[in-house]
Structure formats: structure tokens, C-alpha cells
C-alpha positions as CSV (number, residue, x, y, z in Angstrom):
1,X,-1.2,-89.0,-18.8
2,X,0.5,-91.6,-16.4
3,X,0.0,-94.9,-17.1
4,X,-1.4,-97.6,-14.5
5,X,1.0,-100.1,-14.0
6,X,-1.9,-102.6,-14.6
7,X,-1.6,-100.9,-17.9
8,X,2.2,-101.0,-18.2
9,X,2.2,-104.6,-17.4
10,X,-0.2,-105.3,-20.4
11,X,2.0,-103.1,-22.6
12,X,5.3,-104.8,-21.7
13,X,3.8,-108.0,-21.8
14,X,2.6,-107.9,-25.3
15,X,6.0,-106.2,-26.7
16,X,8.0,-108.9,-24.9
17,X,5.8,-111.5,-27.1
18,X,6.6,-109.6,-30.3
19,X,10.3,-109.1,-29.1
20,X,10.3,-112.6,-28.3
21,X,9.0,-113.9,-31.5
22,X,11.7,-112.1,-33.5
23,X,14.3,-113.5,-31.7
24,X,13.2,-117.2,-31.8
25,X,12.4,-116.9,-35.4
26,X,16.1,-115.3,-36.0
27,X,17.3,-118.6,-35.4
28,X,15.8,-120.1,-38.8
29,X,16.8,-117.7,-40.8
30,X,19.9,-119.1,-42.7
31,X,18.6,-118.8,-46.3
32,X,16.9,-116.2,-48.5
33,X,14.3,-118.7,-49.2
34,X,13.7,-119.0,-45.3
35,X,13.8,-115.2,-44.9
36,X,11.4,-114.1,-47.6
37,X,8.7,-116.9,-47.7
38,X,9.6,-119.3,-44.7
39,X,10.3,-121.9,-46.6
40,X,7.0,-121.8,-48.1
41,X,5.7,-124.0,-45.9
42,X,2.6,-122.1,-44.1
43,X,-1.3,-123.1,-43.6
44,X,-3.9,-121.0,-45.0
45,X,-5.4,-120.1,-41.9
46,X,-2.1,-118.3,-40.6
47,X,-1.2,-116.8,-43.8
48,X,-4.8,-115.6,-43.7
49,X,-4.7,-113.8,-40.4
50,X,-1.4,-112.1,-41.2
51,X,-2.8,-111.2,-44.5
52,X,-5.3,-109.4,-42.0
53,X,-2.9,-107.9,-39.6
54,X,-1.2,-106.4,-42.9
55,X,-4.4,-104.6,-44.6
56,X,-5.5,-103.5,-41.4
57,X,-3.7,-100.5,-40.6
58,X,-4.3,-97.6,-38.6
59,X,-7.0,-96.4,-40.6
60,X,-8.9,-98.8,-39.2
61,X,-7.9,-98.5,-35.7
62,X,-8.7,-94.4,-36.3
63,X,-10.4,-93.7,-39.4
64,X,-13.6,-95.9,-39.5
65,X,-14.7,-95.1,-36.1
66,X,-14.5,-91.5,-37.3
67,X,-16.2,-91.9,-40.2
68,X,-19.2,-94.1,-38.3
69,X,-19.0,-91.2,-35.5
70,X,-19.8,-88.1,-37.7
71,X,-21.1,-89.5,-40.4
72,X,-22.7,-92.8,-41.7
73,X,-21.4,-96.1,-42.9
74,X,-21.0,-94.9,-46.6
75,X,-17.0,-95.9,-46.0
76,X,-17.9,-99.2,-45.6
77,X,-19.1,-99.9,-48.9
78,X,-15.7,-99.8,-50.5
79,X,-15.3,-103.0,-48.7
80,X,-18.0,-105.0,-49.6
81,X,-16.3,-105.7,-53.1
82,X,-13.5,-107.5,-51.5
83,X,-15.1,-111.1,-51.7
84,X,-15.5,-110.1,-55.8
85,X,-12.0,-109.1,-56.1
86,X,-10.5,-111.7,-54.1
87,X,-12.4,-114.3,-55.7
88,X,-10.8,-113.3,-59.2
89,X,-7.6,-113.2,-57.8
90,X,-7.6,-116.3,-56.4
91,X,-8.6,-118.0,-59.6
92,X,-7.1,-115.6,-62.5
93,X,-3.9,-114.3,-60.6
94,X,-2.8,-116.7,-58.2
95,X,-1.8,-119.7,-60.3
96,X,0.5,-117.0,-62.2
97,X,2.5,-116.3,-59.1
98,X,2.7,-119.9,-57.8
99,X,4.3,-121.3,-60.7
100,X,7.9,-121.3,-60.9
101,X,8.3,-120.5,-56.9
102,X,8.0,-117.0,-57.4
103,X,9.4,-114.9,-54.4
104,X,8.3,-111.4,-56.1
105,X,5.6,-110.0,-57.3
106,X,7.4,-108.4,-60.0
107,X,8.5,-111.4,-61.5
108,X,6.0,-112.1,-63.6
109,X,5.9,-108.4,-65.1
110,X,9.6,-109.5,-66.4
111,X,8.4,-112.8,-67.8
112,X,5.6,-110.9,-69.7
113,X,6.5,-107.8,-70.4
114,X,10.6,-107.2,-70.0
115,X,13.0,-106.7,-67.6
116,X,12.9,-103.1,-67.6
117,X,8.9,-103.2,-66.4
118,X,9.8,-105.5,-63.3
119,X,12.2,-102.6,-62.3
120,X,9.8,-100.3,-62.3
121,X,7.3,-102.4,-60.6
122,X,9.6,-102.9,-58.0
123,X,11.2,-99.5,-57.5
124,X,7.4,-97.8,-57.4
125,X,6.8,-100.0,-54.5
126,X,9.9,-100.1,-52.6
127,X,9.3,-95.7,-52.9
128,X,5.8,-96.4,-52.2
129,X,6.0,-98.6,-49.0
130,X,8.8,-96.2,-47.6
131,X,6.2,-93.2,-47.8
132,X,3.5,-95.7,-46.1
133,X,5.7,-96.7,-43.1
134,X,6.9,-93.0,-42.4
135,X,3.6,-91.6,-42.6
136,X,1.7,-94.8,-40.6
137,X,4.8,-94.7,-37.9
138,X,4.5,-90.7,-37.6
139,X,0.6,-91.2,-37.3
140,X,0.6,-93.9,-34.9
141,X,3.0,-92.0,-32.5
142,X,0.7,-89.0,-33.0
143,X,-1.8,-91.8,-31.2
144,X,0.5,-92.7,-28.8
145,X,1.4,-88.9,-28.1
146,X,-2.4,-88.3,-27.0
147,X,-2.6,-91.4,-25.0
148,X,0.5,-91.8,-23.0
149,X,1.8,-88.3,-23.0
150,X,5.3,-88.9,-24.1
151,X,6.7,-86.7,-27.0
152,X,5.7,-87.7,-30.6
153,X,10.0,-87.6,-31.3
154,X,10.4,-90.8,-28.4
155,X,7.0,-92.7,-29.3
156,X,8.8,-92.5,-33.0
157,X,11.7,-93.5,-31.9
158,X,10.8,-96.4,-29.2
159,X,8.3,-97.8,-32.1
160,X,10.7,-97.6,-35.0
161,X,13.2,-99.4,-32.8
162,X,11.4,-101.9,-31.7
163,X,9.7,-102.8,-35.3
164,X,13.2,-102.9,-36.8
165,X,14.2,-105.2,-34.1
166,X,11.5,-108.5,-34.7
167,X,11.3,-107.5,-38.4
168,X,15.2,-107.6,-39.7
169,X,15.9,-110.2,-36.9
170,X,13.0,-112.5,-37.8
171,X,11.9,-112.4,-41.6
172,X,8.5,-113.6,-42.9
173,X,8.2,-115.5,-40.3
174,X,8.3,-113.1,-37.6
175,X,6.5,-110.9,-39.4
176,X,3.7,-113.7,-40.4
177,X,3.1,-114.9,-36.6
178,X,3.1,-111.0,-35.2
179,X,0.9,-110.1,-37.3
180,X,-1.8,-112.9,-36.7
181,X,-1.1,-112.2,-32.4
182,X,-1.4,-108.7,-33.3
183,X,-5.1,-109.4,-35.4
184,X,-6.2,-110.9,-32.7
185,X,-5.2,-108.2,-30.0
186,X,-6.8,-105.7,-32.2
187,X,-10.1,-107.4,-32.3
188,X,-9.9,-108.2,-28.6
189,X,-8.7,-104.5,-28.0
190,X,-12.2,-103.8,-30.0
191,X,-14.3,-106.2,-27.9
192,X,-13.3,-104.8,-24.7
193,X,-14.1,-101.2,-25.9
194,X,-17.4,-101.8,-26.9
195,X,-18.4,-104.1,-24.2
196,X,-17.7,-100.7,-21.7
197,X,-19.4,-98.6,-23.8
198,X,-22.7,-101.2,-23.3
199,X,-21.9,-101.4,-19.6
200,X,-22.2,-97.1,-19.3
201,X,-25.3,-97.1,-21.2
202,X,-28.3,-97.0,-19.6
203,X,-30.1,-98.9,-22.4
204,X,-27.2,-101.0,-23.3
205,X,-27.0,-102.5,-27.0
206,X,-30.7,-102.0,-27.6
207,X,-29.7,-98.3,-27.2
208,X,-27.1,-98.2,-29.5
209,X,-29.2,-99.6,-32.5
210,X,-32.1,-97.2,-31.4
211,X,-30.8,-94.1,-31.3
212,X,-28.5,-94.8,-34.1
213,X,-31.4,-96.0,-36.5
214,X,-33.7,-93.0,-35.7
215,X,-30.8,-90.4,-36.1
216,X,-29.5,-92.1,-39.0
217,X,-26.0,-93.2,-38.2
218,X,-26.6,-96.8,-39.6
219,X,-27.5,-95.5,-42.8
220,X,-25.5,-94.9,-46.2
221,X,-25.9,-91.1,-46.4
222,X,-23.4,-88.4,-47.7
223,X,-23.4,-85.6,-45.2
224,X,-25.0,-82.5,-46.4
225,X,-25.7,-79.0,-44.9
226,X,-29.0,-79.9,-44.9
227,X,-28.8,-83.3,-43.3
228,X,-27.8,-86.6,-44.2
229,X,-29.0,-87.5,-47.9
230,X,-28.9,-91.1,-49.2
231,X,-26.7,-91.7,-52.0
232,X,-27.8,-93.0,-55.5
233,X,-26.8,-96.3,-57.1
234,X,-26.5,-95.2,-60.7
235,X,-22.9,-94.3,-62.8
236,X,-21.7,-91.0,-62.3
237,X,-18.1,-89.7,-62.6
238,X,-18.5,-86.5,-61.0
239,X,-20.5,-87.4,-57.7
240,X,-20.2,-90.0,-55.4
241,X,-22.6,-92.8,-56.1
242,X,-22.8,-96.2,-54.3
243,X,-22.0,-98.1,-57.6
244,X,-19.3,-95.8,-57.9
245,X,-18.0,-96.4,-54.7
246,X,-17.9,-100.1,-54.7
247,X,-15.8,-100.0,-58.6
248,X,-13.2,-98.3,-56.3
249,X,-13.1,-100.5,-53.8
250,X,-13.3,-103.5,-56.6
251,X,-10.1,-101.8,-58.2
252,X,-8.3,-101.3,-54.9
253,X,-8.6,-105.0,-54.3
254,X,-8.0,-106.1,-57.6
255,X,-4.5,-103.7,-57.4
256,X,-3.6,-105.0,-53.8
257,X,-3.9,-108.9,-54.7
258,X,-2.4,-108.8,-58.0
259,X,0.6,-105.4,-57.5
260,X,1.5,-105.8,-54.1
261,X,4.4,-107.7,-52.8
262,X,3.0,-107.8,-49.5
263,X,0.2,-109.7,-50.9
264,X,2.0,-111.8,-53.4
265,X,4.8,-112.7,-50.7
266,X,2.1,-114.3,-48.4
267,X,0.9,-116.2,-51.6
268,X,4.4,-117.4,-52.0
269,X,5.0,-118.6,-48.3
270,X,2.0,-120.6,-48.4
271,X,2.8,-124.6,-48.9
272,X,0.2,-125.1,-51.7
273,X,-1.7,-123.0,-54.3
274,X,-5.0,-124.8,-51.8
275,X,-3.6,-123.1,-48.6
276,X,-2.9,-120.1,-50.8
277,X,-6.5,-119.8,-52.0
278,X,-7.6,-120.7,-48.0
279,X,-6.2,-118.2,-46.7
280,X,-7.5,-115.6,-49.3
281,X,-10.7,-116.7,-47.9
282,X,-10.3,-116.6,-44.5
283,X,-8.9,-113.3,-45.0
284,X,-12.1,-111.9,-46.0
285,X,-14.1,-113.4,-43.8
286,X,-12.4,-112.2,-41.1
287,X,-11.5,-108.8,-42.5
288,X,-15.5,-108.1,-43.6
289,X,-16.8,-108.2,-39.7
290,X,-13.9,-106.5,-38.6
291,X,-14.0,-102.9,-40.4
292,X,-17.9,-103.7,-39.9
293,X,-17.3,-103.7,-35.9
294,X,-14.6,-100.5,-35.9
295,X,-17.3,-99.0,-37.7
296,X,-20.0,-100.2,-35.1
297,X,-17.4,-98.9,-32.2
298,X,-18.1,-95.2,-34.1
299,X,-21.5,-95.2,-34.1
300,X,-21.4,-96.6,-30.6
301,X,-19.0,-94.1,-29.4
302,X,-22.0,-91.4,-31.4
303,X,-24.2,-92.7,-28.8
304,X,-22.3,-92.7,-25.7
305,X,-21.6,-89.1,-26.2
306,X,-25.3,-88.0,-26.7
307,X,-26.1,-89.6,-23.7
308,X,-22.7,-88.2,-21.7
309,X,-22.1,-85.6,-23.3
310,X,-18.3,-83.7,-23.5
311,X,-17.1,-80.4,-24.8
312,X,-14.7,-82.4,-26.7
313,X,-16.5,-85.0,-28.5
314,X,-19.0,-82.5,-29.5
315,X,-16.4,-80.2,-31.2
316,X,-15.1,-83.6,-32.4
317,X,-18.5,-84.2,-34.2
318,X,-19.2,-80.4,-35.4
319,X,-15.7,-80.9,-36.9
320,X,-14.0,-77.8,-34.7
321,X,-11.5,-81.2,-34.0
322,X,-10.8,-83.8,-36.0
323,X,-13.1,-87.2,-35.8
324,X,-10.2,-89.1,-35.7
325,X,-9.3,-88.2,-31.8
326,X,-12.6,-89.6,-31.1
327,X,-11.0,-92.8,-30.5
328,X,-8.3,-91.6,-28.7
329,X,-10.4,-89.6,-26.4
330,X,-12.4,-92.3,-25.1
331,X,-9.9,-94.9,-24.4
332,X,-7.9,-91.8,-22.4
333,X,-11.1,-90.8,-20.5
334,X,-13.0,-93.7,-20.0
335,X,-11.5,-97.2,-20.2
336,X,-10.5,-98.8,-16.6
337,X,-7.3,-99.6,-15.9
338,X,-6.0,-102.9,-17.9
339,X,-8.7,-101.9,-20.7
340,X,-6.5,-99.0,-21.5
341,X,-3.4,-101.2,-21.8
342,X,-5.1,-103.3,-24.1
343,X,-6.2,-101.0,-26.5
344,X,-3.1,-99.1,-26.6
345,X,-1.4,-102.7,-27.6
346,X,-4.3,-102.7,-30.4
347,X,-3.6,-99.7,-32.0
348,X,0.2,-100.5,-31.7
349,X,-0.8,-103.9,-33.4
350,X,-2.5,-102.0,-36.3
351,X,0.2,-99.9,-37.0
352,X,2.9,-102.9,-36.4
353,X,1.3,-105.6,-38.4
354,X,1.6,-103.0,-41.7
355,X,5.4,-101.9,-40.7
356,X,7.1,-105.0,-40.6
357,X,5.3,-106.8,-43.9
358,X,6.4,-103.7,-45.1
359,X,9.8,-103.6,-44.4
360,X,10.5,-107.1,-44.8
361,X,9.0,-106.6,-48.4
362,X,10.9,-103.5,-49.2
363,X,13.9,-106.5,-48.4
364,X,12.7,-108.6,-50.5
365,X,11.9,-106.7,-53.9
366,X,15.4,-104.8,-52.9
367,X,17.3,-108.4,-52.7
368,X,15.1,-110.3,-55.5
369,X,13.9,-107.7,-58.2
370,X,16.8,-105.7,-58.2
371,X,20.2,-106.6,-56.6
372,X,20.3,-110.6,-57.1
373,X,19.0,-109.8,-60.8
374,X,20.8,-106.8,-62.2
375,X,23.5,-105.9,-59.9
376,X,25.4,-109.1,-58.0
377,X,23.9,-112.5,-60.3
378,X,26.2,-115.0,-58.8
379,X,26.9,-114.4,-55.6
380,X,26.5,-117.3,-52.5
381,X,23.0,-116.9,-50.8
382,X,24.3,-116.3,-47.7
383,X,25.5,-112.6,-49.5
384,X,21.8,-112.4,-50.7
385,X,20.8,-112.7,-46.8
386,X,23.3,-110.7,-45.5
387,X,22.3,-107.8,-48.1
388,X,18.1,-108.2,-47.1
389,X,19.3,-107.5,-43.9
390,X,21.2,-104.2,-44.9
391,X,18.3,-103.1,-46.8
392,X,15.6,-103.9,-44.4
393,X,17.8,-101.7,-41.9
394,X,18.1,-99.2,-44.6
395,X,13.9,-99.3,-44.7
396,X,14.0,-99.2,-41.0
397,X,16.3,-96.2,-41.0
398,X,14.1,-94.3,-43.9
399,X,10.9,-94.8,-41.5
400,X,12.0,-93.3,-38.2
401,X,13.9,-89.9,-40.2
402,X,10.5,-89.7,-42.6
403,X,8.6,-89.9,-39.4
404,X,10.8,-87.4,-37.6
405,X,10.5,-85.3,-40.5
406,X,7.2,-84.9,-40.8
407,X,7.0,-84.3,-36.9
408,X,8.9,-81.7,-37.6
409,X,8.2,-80.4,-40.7
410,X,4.8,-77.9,-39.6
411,X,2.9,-77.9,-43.0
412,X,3.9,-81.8,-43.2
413,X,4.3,-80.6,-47.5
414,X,6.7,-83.7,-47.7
415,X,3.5,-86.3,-46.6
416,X,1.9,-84.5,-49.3
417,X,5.1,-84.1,-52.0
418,X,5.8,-88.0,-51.2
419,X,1.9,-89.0,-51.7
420,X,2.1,-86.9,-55.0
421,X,4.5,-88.4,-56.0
422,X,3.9,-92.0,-55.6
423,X,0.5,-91.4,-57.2
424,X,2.1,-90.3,-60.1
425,X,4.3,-93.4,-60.8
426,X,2.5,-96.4,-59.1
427,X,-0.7,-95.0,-61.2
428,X,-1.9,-97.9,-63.2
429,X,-0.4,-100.7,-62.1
430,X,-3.7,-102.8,-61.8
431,X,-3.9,-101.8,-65.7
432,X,-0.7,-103.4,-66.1
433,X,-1.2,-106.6,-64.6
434,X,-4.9,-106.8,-66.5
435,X,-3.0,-106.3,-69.8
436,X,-0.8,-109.2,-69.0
437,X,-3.0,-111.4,-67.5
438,X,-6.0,-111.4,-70.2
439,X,-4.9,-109.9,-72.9
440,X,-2.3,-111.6,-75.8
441,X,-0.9,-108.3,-76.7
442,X,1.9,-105.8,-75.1
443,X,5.6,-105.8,-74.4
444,X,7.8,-103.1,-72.9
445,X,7.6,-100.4,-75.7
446,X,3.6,-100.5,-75.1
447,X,3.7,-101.0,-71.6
448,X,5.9,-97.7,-71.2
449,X,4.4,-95.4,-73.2
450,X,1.2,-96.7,-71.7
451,X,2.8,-95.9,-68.0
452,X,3.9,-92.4,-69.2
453,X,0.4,-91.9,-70.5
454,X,-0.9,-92.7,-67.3
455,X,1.5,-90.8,-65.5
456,X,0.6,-87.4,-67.4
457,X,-3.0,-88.0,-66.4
458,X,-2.1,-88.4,-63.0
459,X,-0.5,-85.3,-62.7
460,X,-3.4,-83.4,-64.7
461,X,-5.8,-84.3,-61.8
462,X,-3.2,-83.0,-59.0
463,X,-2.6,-79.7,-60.7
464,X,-6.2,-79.7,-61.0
465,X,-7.0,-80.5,-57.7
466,X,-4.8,-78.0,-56.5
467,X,-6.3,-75.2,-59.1
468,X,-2.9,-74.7,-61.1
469,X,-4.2,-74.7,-64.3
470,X,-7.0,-72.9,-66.2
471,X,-10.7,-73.8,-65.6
472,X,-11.7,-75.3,-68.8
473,X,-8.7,-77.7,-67.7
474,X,-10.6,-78.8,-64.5
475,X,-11.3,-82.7,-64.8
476,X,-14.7,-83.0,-65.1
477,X,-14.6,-85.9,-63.2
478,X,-14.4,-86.2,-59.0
479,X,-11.1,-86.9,-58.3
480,X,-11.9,-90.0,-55.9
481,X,-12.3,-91.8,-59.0
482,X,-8.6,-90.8,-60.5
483,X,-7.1,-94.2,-59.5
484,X,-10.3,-96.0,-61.4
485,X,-9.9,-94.0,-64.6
486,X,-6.0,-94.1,-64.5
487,X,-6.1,-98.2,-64.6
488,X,-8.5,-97.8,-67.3
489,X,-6.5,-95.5,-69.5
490,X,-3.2,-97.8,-68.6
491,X,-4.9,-100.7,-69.8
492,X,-6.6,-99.4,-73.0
493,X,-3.5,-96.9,-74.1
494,X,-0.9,-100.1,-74.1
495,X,-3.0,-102.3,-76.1
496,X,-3.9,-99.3,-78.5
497,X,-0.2,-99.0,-78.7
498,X,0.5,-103.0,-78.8
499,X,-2.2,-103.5,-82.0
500,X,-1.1,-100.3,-83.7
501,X,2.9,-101.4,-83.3
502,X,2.1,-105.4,-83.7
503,X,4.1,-105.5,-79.8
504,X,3.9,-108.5,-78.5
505,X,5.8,-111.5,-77.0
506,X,5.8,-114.6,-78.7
507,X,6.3,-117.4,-76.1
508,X,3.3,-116.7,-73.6
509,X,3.1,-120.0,-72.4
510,X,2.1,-119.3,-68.8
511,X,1.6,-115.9,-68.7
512,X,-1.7,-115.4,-69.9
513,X,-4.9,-117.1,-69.0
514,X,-5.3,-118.1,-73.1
515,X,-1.9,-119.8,-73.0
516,X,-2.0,-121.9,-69.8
């Protein structure tokens, strides 16, 4: 495809703000402090935003609209346990990472647990996050690939470039004020969309809801060869159950605002444990309507096509192509010039605003966790600086050849290997923080054999999945609940262990909610 130069002009124009941004953030950057939380001086409102930007990936830009298109809107209720989980966080683990000025998330597991538990919090990320922006940078080029034309090897290349650029260049800040431009441009990219898709129809948004309703797109039904089939809302661990589904996504968001430096670094950067909490809210009230609305654009998109109907979007429901071109396809075939330009700046924001707070945290476990504390103690901070930008170039660097890989690699078995593999050691983790946080008991010898316990599970389940050992070895469980019953087994195997061996810290001022 060639691009209109309408669209071009839109394109540049939004890279040159990004580009822009890093470079007059650069300027500020003369301390670590500056660098990894912007001198902690931030409003909840923009930390809020970027906090959106950051979870907002592009599985949102792709997957939801999918979903909504050949299925129903049974995704979406993995998200409506975010307000719970947040609001726990925001009164049971925030004030634990906003005393002391805490730069790390990992910090507090060395307070409470050891030093040797913060390195292996902070190692399973740093492996973790370099898996997520390889496969996220290789996906979104895949994207790119479709829409523009150009080969997936320069898209990887131009967009790896150009994210290491503003990101090393600019810190947290950079990354903080991208990411709330690029939340914007990705709900405006949104708008746009659906407002052509009401402009072709015949009906308009009446339509939409009409035929969506009577065919049952709006529902939440599991797909069936029968038909759709509404799910049940009792406890089950070997079917999919709308209870079940939203105690997964309550332990997703307990794990990603208590484990995840990404998180935890915007709590940090905030001025005030108030902002911090504001912008926890505003997060999810802005991140609720938005997967709700990518999920409308699918069953919108659902509609268009049964009233124009394409070769392609009907193999793209039967499943003869993947759901997620759906997407794709429609911005390619039937956005005006301008439109197109837009969008594709959307679904470059959605895949921008989770590189960069991901390589700029990568920096700052790298700098904080592991080289200031155990390798270099006492060295000036201007070394610290100069080292967070060697090892957010490394990150950089890790991304585009994991990306090329991949591209290259035609089974893509190292997406898989690397997902194996971080499942089996960041398994747990919200476990881990739970055991700390409201319990009195645990220390490192408890908290290991706890993590290796969890660790063996985790890799049951994969050679399970994958039908490597004998049948009456199978879990009898469905494996979309392996994470769920992983942190369960973390948390009740260390304090087991912790009673049993009488481990436990004895200064715990601060670190639990009894000793506060």
C-alpha cells in the first residue's frame, strides 16, 4: 500500500512530537532521581494517563476488537475487577512503596524478605519485560507490515530506532508525557473509526446495537459449535465460568499494582501518596470505557461486514484468518485519507506507550536493584546515570534482534520458549507480595522454597498442556486458571514453611499492614 501524503503528513507529524519530547526532556536529565521518577514531582492526572498508555498495549489496539468481532464480550469481564484490585492497592500497597522514596519495586521485597528475594524480583522482570517488548515490537510491525506495505525487518527496525531514541534520551519523563499524547491519539484514532463506520451504515448507531443484540454479539457467551452459550457464574476450576473469570482478572491487577515496576515507578514519580492514589483512579476510569469502546469498534466492525460484505472478513470470522487482521483490514480498505494516518499513529501509540515504560524500567531495576546495590555501592550518581543509559540501550538492543528473531524464526518456538520460560519464574509473585504485606510470617528460606514450589507447578501445567506426561498427570484444572492457583500455592507453601521453621523477621516495622 502507498500512503497518502495527507496520511504521511499525520504520521510525521506525530513522530516529530514524540521525537521532540525526548529531546527537550534530555535536557533535565542530570540525576538518577530525575531519570527514574522525574523528580517525583508529577499530578495524578498525568501519572494517570501514562499509567493508561502503559497497560494499554497492542492487545487492545488488535485483540479486543477480535474478540467483540467473532465472538462476544466475555473478554471484557476480566476487566471489570480492576476498580476492586486497584482500590486495595491503593490503600494496602501503596503506602508501602511511598515510604522511604522508593525508586523500585523490589525494594520492599529486600526490606521484608532479604536481599536475595529483591534479586530475583528484579531479574524475573527485567527477563520478563525484554520478552514483552520483542514480542509487542515484532507484533506491532506485523501491523505496520499489513498497512503500509513495507517489510516487517524495516518497520522493526525504524520502530525500535525511534523508541530507543525518546526513551534513553528522555527518562520517565519522556516516557510519562508520550505516553499520555499517545492515550489520547489512541482514543481519538478509535473515535474516528467508529464515527466512519456510523457514516457507511445505512441505519447508523441504532443499527449497530440492533443487529448486534438480536445476533448476540453484545452478550457474554462462550462460542460453541452449536451457537453461542451463556456462561455460568458459579466456581469451577475446569471450565470457564464468569466468577472465574473475573478472580483472574482480580489477580492480574492485584500482581500488576503491587509486582510491576512499571506500576510502582509511576507511584514513585508522583509528588504525593494523594496524587499517587489520583491517579490510580483516573487510571481506571479512563481505562474501563476504553477496552469497552475497542470492544464496541469489534462488534461494530461485526456489523459493517454483514451489511458489506468481503471475502476476507468473512474468512476472518469463520476463523479460515485470524480475527485479529480484522482491524487491520478495515483501516486499509476503508478509512479516507487522513483517517488512515491517524489510526496508524494509534496503533503505533499502543505499542509505543508499553516499549518505552518498559525500557526505561528495565534501566531502572538494572541501575537500582542490582548494580548500585550489589555490584558498584559508592560510586558518584552521575556513573549511576551514565550506566541507565547503557542498559536501557542494552534493552533497546535486546528488542529490535528478539523482534528480528522472531521474524525470522518460522515456527516463532523462541516467543513460545521465552513465554515458557518467564511463566515459570515470575509465577507467584502476587503470592509473594500478599505474604509480606498481610501476613507476620516469612523470610528468604520460606520465600524460596515457596518460589521453587511454585515453579515446579508451573512447569507441571506446561508439560501438561503440551501432553508430555502421562494422562493421570493431566491437571484437572483449565489451564487459564494456572496463574490464579500458582499465587495461591506461593502464598500458602511459604507460610506453611515459615510456621513449621519459626522464619520470620523480627523488625517489621513498616512492612506489614499489622506493624504500621
Amino acid at each position: 500500500m502507498t500512503l497518502h501524503w495527507i496520511d504521511l503528513t499525520v504520521l510525521i507529524g506525530y513522530l516529530s512530537l514524540v521525537a521532540g519530547m525526548g529531546y527537550y526532556f534530555s535536557k533535565k536529565n542530570i540525576s538518577t532521581e530525575e531519570y527514574f521518577v522525574g523528580g517525583r514531582s508529577f499530578s495524578g492526572w498525568v501519572v494517570g494517563l501514562s499509567l493508561v498508555g502503559t497497560s494499554i498495549s497492542s492487545v487492545t489496539f488488535l485483540s479486543y476488537p477480535a474478540d467483540a468481532y467473532k465472538t462476544t464480550w466475555i473478554r471484557f469481564i476480566t476487566t471489570w475487577s480492576m476498580p476492586l484490585g486497584v482500590l486495595i492497592a491503593a490503600y494496602y500497597f501503596l503506602p508501602f512503596f511511598r515510604r522511604n522514596n522508593v525508586t523500585s519495586a523490589y525494594e520492599y521485597l529486600e526490606h521484608r524478605f532479604g536481599p536475595s528475594v529483591r534479586v530475583y524480583g528484579g531479574i524475573t522482570f527485567i527477563f520478563a519485560q525484554l520478552v514483552r517488548v520483542s514480542i509487542i515490537l515484532y507484533l506491532v510491525s506485523l501491523l505496520l507490515h499489513e498497512i503500509t506495505g513495507f517489510s516487517i525487518v524495516t518497520n522493526i527496525l525504524i520502530s525500535g530506532v525511534f523508541v530507543a531514541f525518546y526513551t534513553i534520551m528522555g527518562g520517565i519523563n519522556a516516557v510519562i508525557w508520550t505516553d499520555v499524547i499517545q492515550t489520547i491519539i489512541l482514543v481519538l484514532g478509535g473515535l474516528l473509526t467508529l464515527g466512519v463506520i456510523i457514516n457507511h451504515l445505512p441505519g447508523g448507531l441504532g443499527q449497530i446495537f440492533s443487529v448486534a443484540i438480536s445476533d448476540g454479539k453484545l452478550s457474554l457467551a462462550e462460542m460453541t459449535s452449536s451457537g453461542f452459550r451463556s456462561i455460568d457464574w458459579n466456581f469451577s476450576i475446569t471450565r470457564k465460568t464468569g466468577t472465574m473469570l473475573f478472580l483472574v482478572g482480580l489477580t492480574s491487577w492485584l500482581t500488576e499494582y503491587s509486582a510491576n515496576q512499571n506500576t510502582v515507578q509511576r507511584y514513585a514519580a508522583a509528588k504525593s501518596t494523594y496524587e499517587a492514589r489520583k491517579a490510580m483512579l483516573v487510571c481506571v476510569l479512563s481505562s474501563l470505557p476504553i477496552w469497552a469502546f475497542y470492544m464496541f469498534i469489534g462488534t461494530s466492525l461485526y456489523v459493517f461486514f454483514q451489511v458489506f460484505p468481503t471475502i476476507e472478513a468473512t474468512e476472518m470470522l469463520n476463523g479460515v484468518r485470524k480475527a485479529e487482521q480484522i482491524f487491520p483490514y478495515f483501516i486499509l480498505n476503508f478509512l479516507p485519507p487522513g483517517f488512515t494516518g491517524l489510526v496508524i499513529a494509534a496503533a503505533l501509540a499502543a505499542a509505543m506507550s508499553s516499549l518505552d515504560s518498559s525500557i526505561n524500567a528495565i534501566s531502572t531495576v538494572g541501575v537500582v536493584d542490582i548494580y548500585r546495590r550489589h555490584i558498584k555501592k559508592a560510586e558518584k550518581d552521575k556513573h549511576y546515570l551514565q550506566i541507565a543509559w547503557l542498559i536501557a540501550g542494552g534493552a533497546a538492543l535486546f528488542m529490535v534482534c528478539g523482534a528480528l528473531i522472531l521474524n525470522a524464526s518460522e515456527t516463532k518456538t523462541l516467543q513460545d520458549t521465552a513465554t515458557i520460560l518467564y511463566s515459570i519464574t515470575g509465577g507467584g509473585l502476587l503470592g509473594l507480595y500478599l505474604l509480606g504485606f498481610f501476613t507476620k510470617k516469612g523470610n528468604a528460606k520460606s520465600v524460596w522454597i515457596g518460589l521453587i514450589v511454585t515453579s515446579l507447578f508451573t512447569i507441571w501445567t506446561i508439560l501438561s498442556k503440551r501432553g508430555l506426561v502421562p494422562e493421570w498427570l493431566h491437571t484437572p484444572f483449565d489451564l487459564y486458571y494456572t496463574g490464579l492457583i500458582g499465587n495461591i500455592i506461593m502464598f500458602a507453601v511459604s507460610f506453611t514453611v515459615a510456621v513449621l521453621l519459626v522464619d520470620q523477621r523480627k523488625n517489621l516495622k513498616n512492612l506489614t499492614i499489622w506493624n504500621q
